[in-house]
C-alpha positions as CSV (number, residue, x, y, z in Angstrom):
1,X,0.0,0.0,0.0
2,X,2.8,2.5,0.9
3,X,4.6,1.7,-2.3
4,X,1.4,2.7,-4.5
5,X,1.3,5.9,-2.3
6,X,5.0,6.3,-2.4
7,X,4.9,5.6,-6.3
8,X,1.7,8.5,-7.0
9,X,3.7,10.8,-4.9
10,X,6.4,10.3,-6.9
11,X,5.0,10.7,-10.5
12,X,3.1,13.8,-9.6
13,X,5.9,15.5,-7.9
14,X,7.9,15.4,-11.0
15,X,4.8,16.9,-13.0
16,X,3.5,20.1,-11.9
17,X,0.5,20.1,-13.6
18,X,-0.6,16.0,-12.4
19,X,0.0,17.6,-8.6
20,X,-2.1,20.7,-9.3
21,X,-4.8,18.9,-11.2
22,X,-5.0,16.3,-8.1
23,X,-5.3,19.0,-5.3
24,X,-8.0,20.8,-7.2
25,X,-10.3,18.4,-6.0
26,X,-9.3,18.8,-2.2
27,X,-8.7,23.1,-2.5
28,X,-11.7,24.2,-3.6
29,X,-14.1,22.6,-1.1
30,X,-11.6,23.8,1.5
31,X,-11.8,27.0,0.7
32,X,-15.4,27.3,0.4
33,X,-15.5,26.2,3.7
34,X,-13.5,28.5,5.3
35,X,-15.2,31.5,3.3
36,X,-18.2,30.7,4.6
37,X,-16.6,30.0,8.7
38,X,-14.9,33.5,8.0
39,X,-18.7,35.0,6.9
40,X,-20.5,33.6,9.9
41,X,-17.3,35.0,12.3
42,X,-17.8,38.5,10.4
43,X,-21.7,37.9,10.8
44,X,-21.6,37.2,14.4
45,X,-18.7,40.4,15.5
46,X,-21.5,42.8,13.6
47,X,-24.0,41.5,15.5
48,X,-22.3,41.5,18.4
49,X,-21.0,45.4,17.9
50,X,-24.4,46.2,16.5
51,X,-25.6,45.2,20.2
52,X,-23.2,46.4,22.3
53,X,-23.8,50.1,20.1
54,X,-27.4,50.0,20.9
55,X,-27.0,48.8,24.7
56,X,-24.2,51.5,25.5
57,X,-26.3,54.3,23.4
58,X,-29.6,54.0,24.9
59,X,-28.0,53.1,28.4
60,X,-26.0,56.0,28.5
61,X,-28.8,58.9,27.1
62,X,-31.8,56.8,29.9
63,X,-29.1,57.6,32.5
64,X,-28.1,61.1,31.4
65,X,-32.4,62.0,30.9
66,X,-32.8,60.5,34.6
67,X,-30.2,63.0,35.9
68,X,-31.4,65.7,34.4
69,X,-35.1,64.9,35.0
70,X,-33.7,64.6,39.0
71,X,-32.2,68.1,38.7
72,X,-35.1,70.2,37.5
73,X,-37.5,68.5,39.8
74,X,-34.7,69.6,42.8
75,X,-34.7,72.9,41.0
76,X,-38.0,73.6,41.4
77,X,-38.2,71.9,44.7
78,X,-35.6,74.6,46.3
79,X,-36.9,77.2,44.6
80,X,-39.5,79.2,47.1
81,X,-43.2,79.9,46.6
82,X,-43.7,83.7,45.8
């Protein structure tokens, strides 16, 4: 069995062309794969961002409209009648 391996090796390593031809079949499906592992990755860190955008943006202006709400109504609170 090694010897028929050993011998294919062989014959394609002197042909550039035989060895190219062979790892066709083996390159493409490989790198189809990993385009689409690298689309889902790219997918998922938008997603991810998109998220973390959204969280931090309305987190940030509910806490900054709380504030403010909190100091007019002690504005008006210290403020005296008349």
């Amino acid at each position: 069995m090694w010897v028929l391996v050993l011998d294919r090796w062989q014959a394609m390593a002197g042909s550039g062309a035989k060895l190219t031809a062979e790892l066709v079949h083996y390159l493409i499906p490989l790198r189809d794969w990993a385009l689409g592992r690298a689309a889902g990755l790219g997918n998922g860190i938008l997603s991810l961002s998109l998220g973390v955008f959204i969280c931090f943006s309305t987190g940030t202006a509910g806490a900054l409209g709380k504030a403010e709400k909190q100091y007019s109504i002690e504005s008006v609170e210290s403020r005296p009648l008349g």
